[in-house]
N, C-alpha and C positions, 0 to 999 in steps of 0.2 A: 175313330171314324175317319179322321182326317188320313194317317197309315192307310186303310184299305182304298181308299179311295185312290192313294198315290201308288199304291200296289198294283191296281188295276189300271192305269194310265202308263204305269211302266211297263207292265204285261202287253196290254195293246199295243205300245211303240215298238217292242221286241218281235214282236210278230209281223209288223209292219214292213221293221226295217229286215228281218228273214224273208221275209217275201218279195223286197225289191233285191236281195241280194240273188235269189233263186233267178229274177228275170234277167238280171245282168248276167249271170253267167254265161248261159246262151246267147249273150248277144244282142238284146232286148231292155235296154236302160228304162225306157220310156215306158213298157207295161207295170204294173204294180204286182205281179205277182206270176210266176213259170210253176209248170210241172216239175219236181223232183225227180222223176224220172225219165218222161221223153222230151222235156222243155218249149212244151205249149200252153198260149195262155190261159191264164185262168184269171176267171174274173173275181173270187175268192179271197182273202187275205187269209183266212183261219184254216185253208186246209193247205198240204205238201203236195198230195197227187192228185193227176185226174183220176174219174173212171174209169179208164182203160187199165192205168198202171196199179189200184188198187190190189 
């Protein structure tokens, strides 16, 4: 129990921390999350692109 539970709090910060890294790229420290592809925000944490770039 206690394993999944850590598993899933380490999932979620991986993804957190991929999403502030996506917004810094572009230039954008201060959002929590950029597009992968045209580097707009998104308000998201769990996904990479917008809908345009899909």
């Amino acid at each position: 129990m206690f394993e999944v539970h850590y598993n899933d709090e380490m999932e979620a910060e991986i993804q957190r921390l991929e999403a502030k890294n996506r917004a810094a790229a572009p230039g954008h420290p201060e959002w929590d999350n950029a597009c992968a592809g045209c580097g707009c925000q998104l308000k998201a944490i769990n996904v990479e692109k917008c809908d345009r770039c899909v």
